[in-house]
Wavefront OBJ file of the C-alpha trace (Angstrom):
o trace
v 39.853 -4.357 19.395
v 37.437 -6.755 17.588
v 34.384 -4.943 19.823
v 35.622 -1.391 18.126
v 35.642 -2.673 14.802
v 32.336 -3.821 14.851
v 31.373 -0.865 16.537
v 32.431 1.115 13.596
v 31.660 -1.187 11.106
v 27.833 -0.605 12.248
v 28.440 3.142 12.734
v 29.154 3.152 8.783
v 26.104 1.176 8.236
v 24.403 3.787 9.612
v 25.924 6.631 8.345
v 25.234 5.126 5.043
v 21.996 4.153 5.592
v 21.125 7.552 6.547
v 22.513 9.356 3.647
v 20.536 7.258 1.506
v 17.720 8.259 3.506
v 18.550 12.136 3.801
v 17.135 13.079 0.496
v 13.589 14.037 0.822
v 12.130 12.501 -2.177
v 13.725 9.153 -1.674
v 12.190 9.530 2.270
v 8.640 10.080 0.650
v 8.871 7.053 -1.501
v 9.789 4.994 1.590
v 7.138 6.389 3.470
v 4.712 6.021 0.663
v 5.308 2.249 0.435
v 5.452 1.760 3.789
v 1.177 2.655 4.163
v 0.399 0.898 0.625
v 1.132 -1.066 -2.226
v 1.303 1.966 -5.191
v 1.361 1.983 -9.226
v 4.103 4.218 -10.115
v 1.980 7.179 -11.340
v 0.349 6.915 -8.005
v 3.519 7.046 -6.211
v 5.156 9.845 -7.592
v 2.363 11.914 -6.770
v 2.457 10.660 -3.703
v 6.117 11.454 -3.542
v 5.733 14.631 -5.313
v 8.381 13.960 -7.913
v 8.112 13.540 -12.105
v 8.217 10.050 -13.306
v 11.541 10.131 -14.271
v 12.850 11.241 -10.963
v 10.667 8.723 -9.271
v 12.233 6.320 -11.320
v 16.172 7.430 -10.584
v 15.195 7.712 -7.056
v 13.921 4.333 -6.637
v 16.640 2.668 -8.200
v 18.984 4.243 -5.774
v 16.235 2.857 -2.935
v 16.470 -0.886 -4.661
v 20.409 -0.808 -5.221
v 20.158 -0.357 -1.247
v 17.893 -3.298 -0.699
v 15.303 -0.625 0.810
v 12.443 -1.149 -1.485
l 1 2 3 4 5 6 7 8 9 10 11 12 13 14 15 16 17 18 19 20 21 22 23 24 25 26 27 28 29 30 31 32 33 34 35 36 37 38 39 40 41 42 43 44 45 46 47 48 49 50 51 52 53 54 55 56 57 58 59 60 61 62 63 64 65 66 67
């Protein structure tokens, strides 16, 4: 059984991982980042969101160790 738990440990992983992911401003952040270093004005027009959005969103990003 020790193969099946791992199995769905990971599968959570995932599942997390990709709800985290499934919001499209938080997805144009990471993408953002991923082609450049950006100041944060620069990045939420980038990521098409107001500053304070940019800012919840990102926090959500860094609580999940993605950014």
């Amino acid at each position: 059984m020790m193969h099946l738990d791992a199995l769905d440990e990971s599968a959570e992983q995932a599942a997390e991982f990709l709800r985290t992911m499934a919001h499209a401003g938080r997805l144009r952040i990471v993408c953002a980042l991923m082609e450049r270093e950006l100041s944060a004005s620069a990045l939420a027009h980038r990521a098409h969101l107001p500053a304070p959005a940019l800012s919840q969103q990102a926090a959500i990003l860094e609580a999940k160790g993605l950014i």
